[in-house]
Steps between C-alpha positions, in 0.01 A plus 500: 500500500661837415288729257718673265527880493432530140243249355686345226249470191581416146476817365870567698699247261370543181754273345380231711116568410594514117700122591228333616277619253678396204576169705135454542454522158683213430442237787121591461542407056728266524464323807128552613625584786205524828529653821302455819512623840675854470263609732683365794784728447492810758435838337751664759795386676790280389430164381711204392340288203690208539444178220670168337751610246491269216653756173557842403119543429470527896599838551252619216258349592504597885522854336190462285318279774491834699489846380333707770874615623848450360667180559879527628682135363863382588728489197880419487709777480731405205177633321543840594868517288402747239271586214131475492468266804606668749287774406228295488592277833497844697182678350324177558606471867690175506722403844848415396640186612853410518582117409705314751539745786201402694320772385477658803480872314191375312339380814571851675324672186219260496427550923528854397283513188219324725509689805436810250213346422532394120453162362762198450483213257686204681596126374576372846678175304769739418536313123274355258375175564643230229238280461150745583435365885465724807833496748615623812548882573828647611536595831541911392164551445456410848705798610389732237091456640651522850706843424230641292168428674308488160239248370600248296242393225569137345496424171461227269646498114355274220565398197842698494697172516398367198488832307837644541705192753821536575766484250187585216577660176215655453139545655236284406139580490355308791260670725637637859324612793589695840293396815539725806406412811398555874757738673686401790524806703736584759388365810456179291893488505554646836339201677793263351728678729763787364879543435703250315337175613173570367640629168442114355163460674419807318600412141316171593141676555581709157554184267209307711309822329597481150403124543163586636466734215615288202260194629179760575338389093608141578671515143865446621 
């Protein structure tokens, strides 16, 4: 794991700090929103969160979940055309991704963003689950752990489904939660081989994770 030069705090985005705040504000009144097991996030060194992605609310809530250092998210890049959110996409940190090109650019940032040492939100589905269950991981967060060396936390979203599903007009207010859980550290990868064979294996051991940590209360 590569420590980055300059310890990347939330004082250095202060867009991003004044974000999660206000989105706090709202999951925490309108959604009762909980959160347990930050603590297994590393202080130092770049990390991939990686959860189930279920609605919009994810990406807040991943944000709120964990405030002790910015949180870098992938966002499509169409967002970035003009005005007010592509201000805001940049001075919050978001990783561009380009729809239907394999993404290959985003990947490259993302490797790059972790071997500095900062912290990536990941949904290793790639899309939003229709119905609420748990899937199977693409294989490029496979290659992205292998490139980057970091430690990938798993994470489990509740609630977030039935508050704000896919295709929702509006959110409702039904409580959400945010489990984190064990890391899986490098050498927990490196023993499933390396190079693009292992890629799958790998994505396998990071949704085996998130299942661990949605079934840890026994409430799934």
């Amino acid at each position: 794991m590569i420590d980055p030069v300059k310890h990347e705090v939330m004082a250095d985005m202060r867009v991003y700090q004044a974000s999660t705040r206000l989105f706090k504000l709202g999951l925490l009144l309108w959604n009762r929103m909980r959160i347990e097991g930050a603590e297994h996030i590393p202080d130092r060194g770049g990390v991939m969160i990686a959860s189930n992605h279920v609605s919009y609310l994810d990406p807040p809530i991943v944000g709120v979940g964990y405030r002790g250092r910015p949180i870098h998210f992938m966002a499509r890049d169409s967002l970035w055309s003009r005005g007010f959110g592509a201000w805001w996409m940049d001075h919050v940190g978001c990783i561009p991704v380009a729809r239907g090109t394999g993404d290959i650019r985003a990947l490259k940032l993302t490797i790059k963003a972790l071997r500095e040492g900062k912290v990536v939100s990941m949904f290793p589905e790639g899309t939003r689950s229709e119905d609420g269950s748990l899937g199977s991981a693409k294989s490029g967060v496979g290659m992205i752990v292998e490139k980057s060396g970091c430690v990938v936390v798993p994470a489990f979203i509740r609630g977030s489904f039935a508050a704000f599903p896919k295709g929702g007009k509006w959110i409702k207010p039904v409580g959400v939660s945010i489990r984190f859980g064990a890391p899986l550290m490098p050498s927990d990868f490196e023993q499933l081989g390396r190079g693009r064979e292992a890629y799958e294996a790998y994505a396998k051991l990071i949704m085996d994770g998130i299942a661990r940590t949605r079934d840890a209360d026994g409430s799934h």
